[in-house]
FITOR-747841 format. One line per field, with one value per residue: x, y negated, z negated of N, C-alpha, C in turn. Coordinates in pm, 1 decimal, always signed. Atoms other than C-alpha are relative to their C-alpha. Layout:
BEGIN
n_x	X  ... $
n_y	Y  ... $
n_z	Z  ... $
ca_x	X  ... $
ca_y	Y  ... $
ca_z	Z  ... $
c_x	X  ... $
c_y	Y  ... $
c_z	Z  ... $
REM end
This chain:
BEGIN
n_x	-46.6  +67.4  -7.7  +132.1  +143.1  +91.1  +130.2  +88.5  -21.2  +85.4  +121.7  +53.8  +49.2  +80.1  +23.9  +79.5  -115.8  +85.6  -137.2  +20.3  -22.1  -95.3  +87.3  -96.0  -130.7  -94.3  -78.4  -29.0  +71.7  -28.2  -102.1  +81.6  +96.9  -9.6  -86.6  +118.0  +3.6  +165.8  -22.1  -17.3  +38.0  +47.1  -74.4  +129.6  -19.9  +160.1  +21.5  -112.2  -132.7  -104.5  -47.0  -71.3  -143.1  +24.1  +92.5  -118.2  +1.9  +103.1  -27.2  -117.4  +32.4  +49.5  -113.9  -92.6  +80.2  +61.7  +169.8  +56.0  +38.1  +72.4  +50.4  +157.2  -64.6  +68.8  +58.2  -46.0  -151.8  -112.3  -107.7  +71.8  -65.3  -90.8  -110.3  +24.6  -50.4  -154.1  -54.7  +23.4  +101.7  -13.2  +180.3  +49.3  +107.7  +78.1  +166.3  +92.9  +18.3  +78.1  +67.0  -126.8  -62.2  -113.2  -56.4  -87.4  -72.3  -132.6  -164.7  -127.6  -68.7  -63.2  -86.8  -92.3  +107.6  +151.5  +94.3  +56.2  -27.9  -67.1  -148.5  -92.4  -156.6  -72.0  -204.4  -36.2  +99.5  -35.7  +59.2  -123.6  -58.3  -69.1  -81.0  -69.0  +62.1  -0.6  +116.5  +116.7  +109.6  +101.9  +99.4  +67.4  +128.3  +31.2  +17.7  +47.6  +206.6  +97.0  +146.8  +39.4  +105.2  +145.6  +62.1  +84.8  +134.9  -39.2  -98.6  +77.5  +62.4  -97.2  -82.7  -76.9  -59.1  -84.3  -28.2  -37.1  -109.6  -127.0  -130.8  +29.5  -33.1  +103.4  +120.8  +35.8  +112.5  -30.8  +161.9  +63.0  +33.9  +85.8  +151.6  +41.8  +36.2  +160.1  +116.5  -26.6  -163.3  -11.0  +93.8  -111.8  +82.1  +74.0  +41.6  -96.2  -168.9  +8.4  +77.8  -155.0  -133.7  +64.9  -8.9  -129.5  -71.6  +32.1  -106.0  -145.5  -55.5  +18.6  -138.4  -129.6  -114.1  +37.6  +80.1  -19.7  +80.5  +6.9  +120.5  +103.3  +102.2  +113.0  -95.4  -127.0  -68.4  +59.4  +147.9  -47.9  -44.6  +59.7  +75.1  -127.3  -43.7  -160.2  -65.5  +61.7  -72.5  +61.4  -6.7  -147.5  -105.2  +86.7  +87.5  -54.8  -46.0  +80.1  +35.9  -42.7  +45.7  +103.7  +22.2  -99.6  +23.4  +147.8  -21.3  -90.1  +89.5  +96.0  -31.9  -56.1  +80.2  +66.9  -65.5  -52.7  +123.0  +65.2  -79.6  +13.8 $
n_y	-54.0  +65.9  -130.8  +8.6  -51.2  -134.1  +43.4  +133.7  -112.5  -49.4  +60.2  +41.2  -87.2  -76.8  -120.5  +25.9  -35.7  -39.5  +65.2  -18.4  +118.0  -9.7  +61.7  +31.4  +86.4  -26.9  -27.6  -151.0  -72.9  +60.0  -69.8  -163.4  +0.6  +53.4  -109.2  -92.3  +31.0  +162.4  +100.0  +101.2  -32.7  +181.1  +37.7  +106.1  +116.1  +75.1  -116.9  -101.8  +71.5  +69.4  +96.9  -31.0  -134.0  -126.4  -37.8  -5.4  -163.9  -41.3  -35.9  -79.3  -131.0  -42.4  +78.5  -97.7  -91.3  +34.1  +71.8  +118.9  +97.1  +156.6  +93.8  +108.2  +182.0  +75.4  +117.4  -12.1  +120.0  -35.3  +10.5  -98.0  -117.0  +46.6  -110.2  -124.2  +19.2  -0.5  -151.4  -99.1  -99.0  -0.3  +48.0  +55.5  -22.6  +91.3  -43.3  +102.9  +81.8  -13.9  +138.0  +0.8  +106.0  -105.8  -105.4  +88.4  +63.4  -140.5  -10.8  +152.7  -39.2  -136.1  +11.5  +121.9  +101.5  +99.8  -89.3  -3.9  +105.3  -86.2  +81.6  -95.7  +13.1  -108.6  -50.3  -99.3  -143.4  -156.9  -41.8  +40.7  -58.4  +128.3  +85.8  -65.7  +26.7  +118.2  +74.9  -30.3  +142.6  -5.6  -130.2  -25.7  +37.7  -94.5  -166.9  +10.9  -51.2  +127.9  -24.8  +82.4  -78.1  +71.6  -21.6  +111.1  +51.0  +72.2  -10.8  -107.4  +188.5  +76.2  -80.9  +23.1  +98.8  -74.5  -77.6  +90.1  +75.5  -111.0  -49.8  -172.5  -143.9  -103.3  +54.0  -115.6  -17.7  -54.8  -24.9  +11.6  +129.2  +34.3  -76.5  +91.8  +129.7  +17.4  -27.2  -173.0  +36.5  -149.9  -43.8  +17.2  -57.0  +99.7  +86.9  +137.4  -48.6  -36.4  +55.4  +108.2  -123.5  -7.0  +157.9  +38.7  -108.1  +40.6  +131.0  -39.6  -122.8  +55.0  +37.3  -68.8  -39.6  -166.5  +37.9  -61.5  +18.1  -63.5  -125.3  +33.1  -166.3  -43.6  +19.2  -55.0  +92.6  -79.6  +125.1  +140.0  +35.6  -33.2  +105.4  +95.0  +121.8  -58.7  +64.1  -53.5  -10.0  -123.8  -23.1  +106.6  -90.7  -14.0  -124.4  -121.3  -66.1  -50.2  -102.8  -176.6  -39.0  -50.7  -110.8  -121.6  -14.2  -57.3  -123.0  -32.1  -14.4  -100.2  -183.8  -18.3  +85.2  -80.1  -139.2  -3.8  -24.7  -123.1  -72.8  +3.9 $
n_z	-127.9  -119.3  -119.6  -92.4  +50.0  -53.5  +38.3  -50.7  -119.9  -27.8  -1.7  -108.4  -104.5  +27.9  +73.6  +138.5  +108.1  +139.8  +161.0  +169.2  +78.8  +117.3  +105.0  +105.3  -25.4  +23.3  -118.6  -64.1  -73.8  -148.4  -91.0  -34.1  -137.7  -159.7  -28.9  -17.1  -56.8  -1.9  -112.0  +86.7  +163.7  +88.8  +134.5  +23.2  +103.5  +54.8  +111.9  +39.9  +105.4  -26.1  +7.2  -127.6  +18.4  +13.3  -115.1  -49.8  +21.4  -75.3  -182.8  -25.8  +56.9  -126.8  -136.8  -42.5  -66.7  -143.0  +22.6  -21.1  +88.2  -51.0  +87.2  -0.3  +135.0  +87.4  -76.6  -105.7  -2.4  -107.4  +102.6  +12.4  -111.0  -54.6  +72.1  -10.3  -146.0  -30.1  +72.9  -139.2  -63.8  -166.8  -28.3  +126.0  -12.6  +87.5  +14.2  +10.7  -93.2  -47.0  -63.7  -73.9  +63.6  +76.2  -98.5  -57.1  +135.8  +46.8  -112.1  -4.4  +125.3  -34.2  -134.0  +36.2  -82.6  +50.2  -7.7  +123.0  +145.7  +95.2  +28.7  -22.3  +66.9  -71.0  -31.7  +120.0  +30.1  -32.2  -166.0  -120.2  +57.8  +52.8  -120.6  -75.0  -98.8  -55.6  -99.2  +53.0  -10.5  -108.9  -45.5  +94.2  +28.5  -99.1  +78.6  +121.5  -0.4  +53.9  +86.8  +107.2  +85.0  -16.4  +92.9  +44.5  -102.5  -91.0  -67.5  -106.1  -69.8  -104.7  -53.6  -100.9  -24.7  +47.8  -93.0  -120.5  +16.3  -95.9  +100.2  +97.2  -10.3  +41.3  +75.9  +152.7  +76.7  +178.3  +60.7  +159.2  +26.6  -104.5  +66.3  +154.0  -44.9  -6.9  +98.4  +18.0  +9.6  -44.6  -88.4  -154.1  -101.9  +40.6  -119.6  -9.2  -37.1  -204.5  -103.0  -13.1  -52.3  -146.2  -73.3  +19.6  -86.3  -93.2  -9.5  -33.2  -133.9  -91.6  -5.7  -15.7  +116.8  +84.9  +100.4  +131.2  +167.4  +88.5  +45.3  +83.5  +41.3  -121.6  -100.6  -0.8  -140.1  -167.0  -64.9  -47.9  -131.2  -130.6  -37.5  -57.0  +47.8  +13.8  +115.3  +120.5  +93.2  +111.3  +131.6  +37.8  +81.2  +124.5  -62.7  +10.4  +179.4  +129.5  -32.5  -48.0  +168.8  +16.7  -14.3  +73.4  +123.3  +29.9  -34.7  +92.2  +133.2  -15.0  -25.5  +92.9  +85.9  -10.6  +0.8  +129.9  +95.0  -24.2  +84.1  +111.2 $
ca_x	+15025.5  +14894.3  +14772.4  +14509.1  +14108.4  +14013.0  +13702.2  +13601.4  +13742.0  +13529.5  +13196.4  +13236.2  +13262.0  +12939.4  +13029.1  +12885.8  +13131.7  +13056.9  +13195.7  +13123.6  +13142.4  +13405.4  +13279.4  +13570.9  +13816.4  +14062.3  +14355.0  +14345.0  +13987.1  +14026.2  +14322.7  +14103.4  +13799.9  +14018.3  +14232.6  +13886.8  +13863.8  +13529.7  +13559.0  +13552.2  +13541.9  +13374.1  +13571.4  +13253.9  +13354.6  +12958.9  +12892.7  +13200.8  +13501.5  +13804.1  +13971.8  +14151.7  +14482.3  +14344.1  +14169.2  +14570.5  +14594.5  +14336.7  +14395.5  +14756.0  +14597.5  +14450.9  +14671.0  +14851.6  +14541.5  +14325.0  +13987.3  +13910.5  +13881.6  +13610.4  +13555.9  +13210.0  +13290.9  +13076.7  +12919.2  +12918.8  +13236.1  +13492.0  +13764.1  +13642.4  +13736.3  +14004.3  +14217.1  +14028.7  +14121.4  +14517.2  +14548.5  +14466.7  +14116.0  +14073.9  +13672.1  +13454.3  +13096.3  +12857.9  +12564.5  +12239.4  +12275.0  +11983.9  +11967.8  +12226.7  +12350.7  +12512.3  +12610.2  +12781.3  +12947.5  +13105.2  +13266.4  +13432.2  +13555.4  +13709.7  +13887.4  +14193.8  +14076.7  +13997.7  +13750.1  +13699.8  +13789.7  +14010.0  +14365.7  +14691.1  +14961.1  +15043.2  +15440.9  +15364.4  +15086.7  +15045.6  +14778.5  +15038.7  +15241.1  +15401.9  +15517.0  +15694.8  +15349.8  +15450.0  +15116.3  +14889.4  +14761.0  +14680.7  +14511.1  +14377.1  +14021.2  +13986.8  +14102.4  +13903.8  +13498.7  +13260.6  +12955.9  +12697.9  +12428.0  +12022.4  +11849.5  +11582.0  +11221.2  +11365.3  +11655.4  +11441.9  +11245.2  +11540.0  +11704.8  +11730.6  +11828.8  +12111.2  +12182.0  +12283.3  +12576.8  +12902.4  +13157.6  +12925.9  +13051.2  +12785.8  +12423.5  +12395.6  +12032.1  +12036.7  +11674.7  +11677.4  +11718.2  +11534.7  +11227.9  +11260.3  +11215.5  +10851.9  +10762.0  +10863.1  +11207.2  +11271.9  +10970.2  +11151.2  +10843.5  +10615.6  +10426.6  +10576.1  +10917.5  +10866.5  +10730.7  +11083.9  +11326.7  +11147.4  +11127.4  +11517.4  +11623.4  +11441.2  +11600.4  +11948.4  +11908.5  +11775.3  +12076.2  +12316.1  +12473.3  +12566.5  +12352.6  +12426.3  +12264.5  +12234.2  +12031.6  +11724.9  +11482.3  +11330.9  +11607.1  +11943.4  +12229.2  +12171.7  +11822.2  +11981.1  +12206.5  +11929.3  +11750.1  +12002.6  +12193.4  +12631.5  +12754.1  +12632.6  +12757.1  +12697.0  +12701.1  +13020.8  +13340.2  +13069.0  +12781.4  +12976.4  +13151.5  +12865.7  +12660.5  +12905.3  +12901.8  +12599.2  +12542.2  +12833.4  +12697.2  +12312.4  +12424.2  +12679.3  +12407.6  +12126.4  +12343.7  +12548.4  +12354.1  +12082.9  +12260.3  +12441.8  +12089.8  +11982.0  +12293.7  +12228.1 $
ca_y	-10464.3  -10641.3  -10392.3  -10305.2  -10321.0  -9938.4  -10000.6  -10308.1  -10102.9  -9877.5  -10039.5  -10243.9  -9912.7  -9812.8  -9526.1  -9450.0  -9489.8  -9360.6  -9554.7  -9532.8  -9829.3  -9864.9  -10004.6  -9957.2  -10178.9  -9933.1  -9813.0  -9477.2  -9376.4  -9609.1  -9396.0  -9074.0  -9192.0  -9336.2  -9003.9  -8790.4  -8949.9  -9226.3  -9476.7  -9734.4  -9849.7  -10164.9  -10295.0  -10430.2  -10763.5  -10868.8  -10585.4  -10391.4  -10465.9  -10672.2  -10963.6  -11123.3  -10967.2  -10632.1  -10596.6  -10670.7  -10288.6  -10147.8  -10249.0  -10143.3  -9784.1  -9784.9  -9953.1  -9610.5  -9432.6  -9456.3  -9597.6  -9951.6  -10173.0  -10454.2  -10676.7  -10781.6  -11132.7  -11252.0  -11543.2  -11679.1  -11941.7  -12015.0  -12046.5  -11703.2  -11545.1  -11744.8  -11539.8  -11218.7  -11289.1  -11358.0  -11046.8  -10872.9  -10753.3  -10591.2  -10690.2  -10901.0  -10857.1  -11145.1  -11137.2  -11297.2  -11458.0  -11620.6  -11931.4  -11970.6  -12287.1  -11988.5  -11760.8  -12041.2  -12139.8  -11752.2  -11744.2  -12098.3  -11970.3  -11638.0  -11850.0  -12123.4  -12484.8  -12579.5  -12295.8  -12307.1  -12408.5  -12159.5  -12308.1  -12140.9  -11987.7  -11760.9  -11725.3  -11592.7  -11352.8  -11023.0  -11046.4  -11166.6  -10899.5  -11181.9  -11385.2  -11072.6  -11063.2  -11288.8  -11287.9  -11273.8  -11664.9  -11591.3  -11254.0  -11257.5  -11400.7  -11122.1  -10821.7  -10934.4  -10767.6  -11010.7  -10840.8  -11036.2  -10890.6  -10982.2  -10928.5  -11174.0  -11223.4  -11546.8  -11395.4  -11172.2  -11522.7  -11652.7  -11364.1  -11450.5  -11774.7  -11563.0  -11383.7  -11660.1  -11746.3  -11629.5  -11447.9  -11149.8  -10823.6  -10627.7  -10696.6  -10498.1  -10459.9  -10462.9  -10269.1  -10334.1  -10679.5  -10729.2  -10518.9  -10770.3  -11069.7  -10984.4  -10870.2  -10468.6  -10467.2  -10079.9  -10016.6  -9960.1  -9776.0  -10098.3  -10197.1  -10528.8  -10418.4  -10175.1  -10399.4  -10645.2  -10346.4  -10283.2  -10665.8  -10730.3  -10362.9  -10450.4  -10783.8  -10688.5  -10372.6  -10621.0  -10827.2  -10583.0  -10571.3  -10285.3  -10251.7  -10139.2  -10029.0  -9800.3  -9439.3  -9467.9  -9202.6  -9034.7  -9145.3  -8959.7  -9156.9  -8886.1  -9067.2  -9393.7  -9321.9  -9165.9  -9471.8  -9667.1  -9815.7  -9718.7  -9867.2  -9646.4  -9663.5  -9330.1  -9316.4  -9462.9  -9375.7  -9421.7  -9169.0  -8954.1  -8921.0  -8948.1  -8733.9  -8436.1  -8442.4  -8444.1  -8158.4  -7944.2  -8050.5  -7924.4  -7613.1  -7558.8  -7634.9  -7416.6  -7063.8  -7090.4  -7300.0  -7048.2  -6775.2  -6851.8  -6903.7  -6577.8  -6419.1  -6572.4 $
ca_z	-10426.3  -10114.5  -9853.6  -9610.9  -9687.2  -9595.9  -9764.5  -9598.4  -9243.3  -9279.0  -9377.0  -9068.1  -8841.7  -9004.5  -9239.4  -9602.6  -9892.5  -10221.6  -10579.3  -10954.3  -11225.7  -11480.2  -11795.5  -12013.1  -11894.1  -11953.3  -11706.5  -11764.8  -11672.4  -11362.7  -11255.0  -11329.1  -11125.1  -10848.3  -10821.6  -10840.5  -10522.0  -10510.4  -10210.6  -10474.3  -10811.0  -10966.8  -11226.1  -11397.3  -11612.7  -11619.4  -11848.9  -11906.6  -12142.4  -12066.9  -11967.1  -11626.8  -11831.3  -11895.9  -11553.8  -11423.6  -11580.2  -11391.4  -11069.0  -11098.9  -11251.7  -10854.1  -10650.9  -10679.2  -10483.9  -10208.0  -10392.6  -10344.1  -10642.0  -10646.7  -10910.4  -11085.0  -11217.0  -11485.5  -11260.8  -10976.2  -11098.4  -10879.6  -11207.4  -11270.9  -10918.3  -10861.2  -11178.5  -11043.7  -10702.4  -10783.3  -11015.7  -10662.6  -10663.9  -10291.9  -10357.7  -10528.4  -10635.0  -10779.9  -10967.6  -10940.8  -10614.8  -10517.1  -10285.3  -9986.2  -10149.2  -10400.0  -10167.2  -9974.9  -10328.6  -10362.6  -10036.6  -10063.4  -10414.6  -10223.6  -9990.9  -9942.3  -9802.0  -9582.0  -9538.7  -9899.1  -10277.5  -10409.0  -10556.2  -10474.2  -10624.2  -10362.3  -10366.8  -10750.7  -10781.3  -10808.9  -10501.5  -10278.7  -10413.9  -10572.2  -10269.6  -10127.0  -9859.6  -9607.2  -9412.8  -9725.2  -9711.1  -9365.5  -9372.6  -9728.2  -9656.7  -9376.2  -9613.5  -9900.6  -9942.6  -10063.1  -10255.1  -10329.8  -10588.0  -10480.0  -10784.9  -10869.0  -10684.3  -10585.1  -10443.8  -10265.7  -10175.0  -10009.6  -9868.7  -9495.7  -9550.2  -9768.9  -9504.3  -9231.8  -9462.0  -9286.3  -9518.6  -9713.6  -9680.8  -9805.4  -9981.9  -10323.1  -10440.8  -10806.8  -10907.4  -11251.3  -11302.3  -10991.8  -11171.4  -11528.3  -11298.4  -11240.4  -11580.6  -11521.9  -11640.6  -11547.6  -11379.0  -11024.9  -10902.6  -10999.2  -10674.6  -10679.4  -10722.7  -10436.9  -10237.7  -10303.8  -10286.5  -9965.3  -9816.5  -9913.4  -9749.6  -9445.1  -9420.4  -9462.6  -9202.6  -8964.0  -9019.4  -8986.1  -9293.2  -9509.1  -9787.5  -10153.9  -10482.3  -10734.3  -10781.7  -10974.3  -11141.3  -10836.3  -10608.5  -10578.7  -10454.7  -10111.0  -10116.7  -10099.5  -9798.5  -9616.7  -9690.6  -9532.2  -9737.5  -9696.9  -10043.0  -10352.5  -10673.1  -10895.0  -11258.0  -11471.5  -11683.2  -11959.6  -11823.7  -11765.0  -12120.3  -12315.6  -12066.9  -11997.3  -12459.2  -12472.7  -12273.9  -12408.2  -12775.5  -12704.9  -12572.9  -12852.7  -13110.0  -12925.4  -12864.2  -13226.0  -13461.8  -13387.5  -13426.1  -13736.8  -13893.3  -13790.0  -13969.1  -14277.1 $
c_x	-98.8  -2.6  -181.5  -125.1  -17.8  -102.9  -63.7  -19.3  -108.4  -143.9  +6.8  -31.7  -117.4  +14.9  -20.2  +135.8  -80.9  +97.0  -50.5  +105.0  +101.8  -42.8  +68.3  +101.2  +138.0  +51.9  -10.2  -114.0  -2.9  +65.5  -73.3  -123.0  +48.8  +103.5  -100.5  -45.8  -136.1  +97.3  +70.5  -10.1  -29.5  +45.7  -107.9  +31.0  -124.9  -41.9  +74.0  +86.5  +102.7  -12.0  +64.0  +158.7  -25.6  -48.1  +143.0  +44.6  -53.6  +17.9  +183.2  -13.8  -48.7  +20.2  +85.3  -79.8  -82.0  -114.5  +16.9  -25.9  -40.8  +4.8  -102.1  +58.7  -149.2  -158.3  +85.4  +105.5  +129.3  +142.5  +15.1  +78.0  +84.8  +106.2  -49.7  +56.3  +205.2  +96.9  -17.6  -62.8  +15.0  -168.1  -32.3  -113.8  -73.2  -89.1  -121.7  -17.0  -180.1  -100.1  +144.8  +80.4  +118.9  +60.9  +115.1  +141.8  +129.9  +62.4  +94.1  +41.7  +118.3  +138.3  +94.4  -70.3  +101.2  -124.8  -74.9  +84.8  +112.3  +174.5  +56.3  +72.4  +45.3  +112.3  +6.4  -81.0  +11.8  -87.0  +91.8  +124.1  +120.7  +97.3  +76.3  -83.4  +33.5  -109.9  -127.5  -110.3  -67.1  -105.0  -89.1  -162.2  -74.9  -18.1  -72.9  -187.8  -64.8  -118.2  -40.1  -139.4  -168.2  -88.6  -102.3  -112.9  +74.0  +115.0  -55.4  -100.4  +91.2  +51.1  +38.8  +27.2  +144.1  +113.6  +46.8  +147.6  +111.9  +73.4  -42.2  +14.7  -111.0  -152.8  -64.1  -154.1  +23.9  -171.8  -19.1  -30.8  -106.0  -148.3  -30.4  -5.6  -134.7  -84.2  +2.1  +113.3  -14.1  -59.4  +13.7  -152.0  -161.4  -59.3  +36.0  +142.7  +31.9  +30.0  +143.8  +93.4  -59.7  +39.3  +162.7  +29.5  -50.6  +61.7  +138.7  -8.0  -25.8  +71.7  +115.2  +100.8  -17.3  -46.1  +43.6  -88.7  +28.0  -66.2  -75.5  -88.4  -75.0  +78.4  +118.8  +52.1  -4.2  -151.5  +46.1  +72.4  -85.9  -103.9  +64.2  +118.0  +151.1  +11.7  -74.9  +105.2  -100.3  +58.0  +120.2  +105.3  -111.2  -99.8  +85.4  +89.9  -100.5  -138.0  +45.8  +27.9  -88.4  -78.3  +72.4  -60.6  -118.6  +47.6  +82.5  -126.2  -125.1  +49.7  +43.1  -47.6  -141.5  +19.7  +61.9  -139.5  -38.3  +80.8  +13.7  -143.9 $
c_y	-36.3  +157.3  +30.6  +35.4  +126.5  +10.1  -80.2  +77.7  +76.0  -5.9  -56.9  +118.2  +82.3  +154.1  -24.8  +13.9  +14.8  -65.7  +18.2  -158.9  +88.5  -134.5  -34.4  -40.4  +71.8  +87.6  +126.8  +81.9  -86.3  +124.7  +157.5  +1.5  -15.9  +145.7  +153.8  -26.4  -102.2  -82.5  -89.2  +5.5  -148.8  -1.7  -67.9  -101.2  -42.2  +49.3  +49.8  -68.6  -32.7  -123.6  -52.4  +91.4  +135.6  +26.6  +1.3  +180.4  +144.1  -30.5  +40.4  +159.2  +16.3  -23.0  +143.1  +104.4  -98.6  -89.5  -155.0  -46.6  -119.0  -34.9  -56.0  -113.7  -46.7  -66.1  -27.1  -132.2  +24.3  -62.6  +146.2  +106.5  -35.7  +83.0  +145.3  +22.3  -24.3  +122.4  +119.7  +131.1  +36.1  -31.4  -88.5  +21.6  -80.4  +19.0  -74.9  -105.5  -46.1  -123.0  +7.7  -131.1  +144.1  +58.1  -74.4  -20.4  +121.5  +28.7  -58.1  +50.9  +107.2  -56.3  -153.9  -116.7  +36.6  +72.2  -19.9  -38.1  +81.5  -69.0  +100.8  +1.0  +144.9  +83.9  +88.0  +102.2  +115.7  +41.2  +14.6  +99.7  -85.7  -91.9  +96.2  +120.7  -85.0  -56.1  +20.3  -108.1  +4.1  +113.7  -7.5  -42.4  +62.0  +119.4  -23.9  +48.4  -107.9  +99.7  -100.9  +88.6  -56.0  +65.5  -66.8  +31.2  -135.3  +29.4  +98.8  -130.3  -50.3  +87.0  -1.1  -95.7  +22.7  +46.4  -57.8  -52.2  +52.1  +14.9  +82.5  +76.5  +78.6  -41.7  +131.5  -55.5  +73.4  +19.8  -46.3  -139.7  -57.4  +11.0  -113.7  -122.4  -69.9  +73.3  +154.6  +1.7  +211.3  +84.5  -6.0  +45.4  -88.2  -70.9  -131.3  -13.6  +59.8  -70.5  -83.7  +63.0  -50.2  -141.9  +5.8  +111.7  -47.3  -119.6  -4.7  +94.4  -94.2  -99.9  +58.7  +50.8  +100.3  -46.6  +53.1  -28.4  +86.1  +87.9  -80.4  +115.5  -41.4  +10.8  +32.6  -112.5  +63.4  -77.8  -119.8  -36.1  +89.2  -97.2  -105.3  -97.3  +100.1  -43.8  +59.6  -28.5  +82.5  +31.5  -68.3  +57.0  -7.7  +80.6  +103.1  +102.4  +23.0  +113.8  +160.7  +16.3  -18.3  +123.5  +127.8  +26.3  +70.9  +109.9  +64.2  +19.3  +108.7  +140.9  -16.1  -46.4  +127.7  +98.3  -6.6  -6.5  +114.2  +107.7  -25.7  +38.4 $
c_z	+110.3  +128.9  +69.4  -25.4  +71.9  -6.1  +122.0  +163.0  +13.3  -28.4  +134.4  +122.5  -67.9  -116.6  -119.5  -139.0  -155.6  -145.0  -153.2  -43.0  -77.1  -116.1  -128.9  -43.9  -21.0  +118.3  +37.1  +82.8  +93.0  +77.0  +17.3  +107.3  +128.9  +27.5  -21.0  +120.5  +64.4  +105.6  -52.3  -131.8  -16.5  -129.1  -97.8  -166.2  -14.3  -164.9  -57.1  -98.6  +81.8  +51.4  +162.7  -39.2  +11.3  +146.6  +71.2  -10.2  +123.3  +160.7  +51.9  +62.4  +190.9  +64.1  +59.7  +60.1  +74.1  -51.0  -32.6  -101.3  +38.2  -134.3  +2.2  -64.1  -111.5  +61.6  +95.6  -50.0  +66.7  -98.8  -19.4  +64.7  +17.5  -54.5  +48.1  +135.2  +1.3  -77.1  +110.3  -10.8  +139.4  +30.4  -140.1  -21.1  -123.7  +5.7  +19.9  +112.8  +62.5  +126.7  +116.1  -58.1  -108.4  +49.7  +61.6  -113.3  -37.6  +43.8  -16.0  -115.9  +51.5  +103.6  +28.3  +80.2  +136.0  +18.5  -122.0  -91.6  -42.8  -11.1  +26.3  -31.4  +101.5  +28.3  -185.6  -29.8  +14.5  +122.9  +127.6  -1.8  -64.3  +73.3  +98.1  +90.7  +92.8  +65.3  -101.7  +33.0  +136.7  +36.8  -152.2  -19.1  +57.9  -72.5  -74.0  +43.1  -92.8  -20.9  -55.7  -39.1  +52.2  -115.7  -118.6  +135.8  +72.7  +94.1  +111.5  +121.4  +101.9  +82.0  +147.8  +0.8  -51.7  +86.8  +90.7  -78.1  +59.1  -150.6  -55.1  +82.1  +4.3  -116.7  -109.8  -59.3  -141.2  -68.8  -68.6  -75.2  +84.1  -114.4  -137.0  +46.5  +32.0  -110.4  -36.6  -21.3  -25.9  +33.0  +114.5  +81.1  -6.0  +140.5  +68.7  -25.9  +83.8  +84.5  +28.9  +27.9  +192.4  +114.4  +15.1  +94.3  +142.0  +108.8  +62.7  +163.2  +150.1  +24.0  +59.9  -69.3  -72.3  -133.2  -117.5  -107.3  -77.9  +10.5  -75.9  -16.9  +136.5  +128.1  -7.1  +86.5  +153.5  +68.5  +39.9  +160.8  +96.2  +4.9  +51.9  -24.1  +46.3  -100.0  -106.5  -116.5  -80.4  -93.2  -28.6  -56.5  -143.4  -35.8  -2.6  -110.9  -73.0  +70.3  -37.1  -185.0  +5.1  +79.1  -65.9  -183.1  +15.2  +18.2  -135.6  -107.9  +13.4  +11.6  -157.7  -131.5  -68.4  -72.4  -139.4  -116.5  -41.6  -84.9  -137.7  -31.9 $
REM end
């Protein structure tokens, strides 16, 4: 179902949207996070389970609510986005960007020539709402969000040359990989990971663009958007299952467990 970026809308007038990952490729907790009401939802194919068929599921499961489905793709391949892009993601979000030569490479993938590379089957897709869009080929490179991930020292290296490419949406700082690029791989509070969080945020805000990342021990996603970033993503459909059991089980085992001891 072809229809208007709200998301993207409202990142450009400055306001903060809030989203959660999906990890389990499946339709139904999509439809439960996006009808719990989250800005967004990252469909995350890097990490997560499924397929470009199964991910067709999933953005159905949220087509029928307000929250914003992006797509992580794998890599940055433009075969890749091209099936993620005609199963009608309304975002995309690549990882590992770290040279504007790449960056350049993820737009032209997002977009028809002669702007860019992307092949077309426009009159059949389900982006296009399967040809029965008439103004998709011309608006679709406008509605579409472009995330790209900075998560490398070198990508932190390059980052305003990053930054001069036309077509990103939004600049997602990814801590963690960032942090195992210099040797601390989940040491976020590592002086030299600081110091790159720091540099990259700086960067971007002095760009203009909206920024995104992740919480991190010490940092609530509330910390994040009072550190300026609009674009959070908090916790997943996977956290949150094996969290909210594992709290219900400790508690279960510390009042009754106890207690049944005590009666024998």
């Amino acid at each position: 179902m072809y229809r208007k970026n709200r998301l993207k809308e409202r990142l450009q007038n400055a306001e903060n949207v809030f989203g959660c990952w999906t990890m389990l490729g499946n339709p139904h907790a999509t439809e439960i996070l996006a009808l719990a009401g989250f800005d967004y939802l990252i469909l995350d194919q890097e990490h997560g389970l499924g397929d470009p068929s199964s991910l067709s599921l999933q953005l159905q499961a949220a087509s029928a609510t307000e929250a914003t489905p992006i797509v992580r793709v794998p890599w940055n391949d433009h075969v890749y986005l091209k099936r993620v892009l005609d199963a009608g993601a309304e975002g995309v979000m690549i990882p590992s960007v770290e040279t504007a030569e790449e960056a350049r490479t993820a737009v032209a993938a997002c977009r028809y020539p002669p702007q860019g590379r992307r092949g077309t089957a426009a009159s059949t897709v389900r982006a296009s709402s399967y040809g029965m869009a008439p103004d998709y080929v011309a608006t679709c490179a406008d509605n579409l969000l472009i995330v790209l991930q900075i998560e490398s020292a070198k990508g932190v290296e390059n980052i305003d040359e990053i930054l001069e490419v036309e077509g990103i949406d939004v600049m997602f700082i990814g801590p963690y990989d960032l942090s195992g690029t210099v040797g601390q791989l989940g040491n976020i509070k590592h002086p030299e990971v600081a110091r790159l969080i720091e540099h990259a945020e700086a960067r971007i805000k002095a760009k203009g663009l909206p920024m995104g990342t992740v919480p991190h021990p010490g940092c609530t996603w509330k910390d994040m958007f009072a550190r300026g970033y609009q674009f959070v993503n908090a916790g997943s459909d996977v956290a949150r299952l094996r969290d909210g059991s594992l709290a219900d089980v400790k508690a279960f085992r510390e009042i009754y467990r106890g207690s049944q001891k005590t009666a024998a």
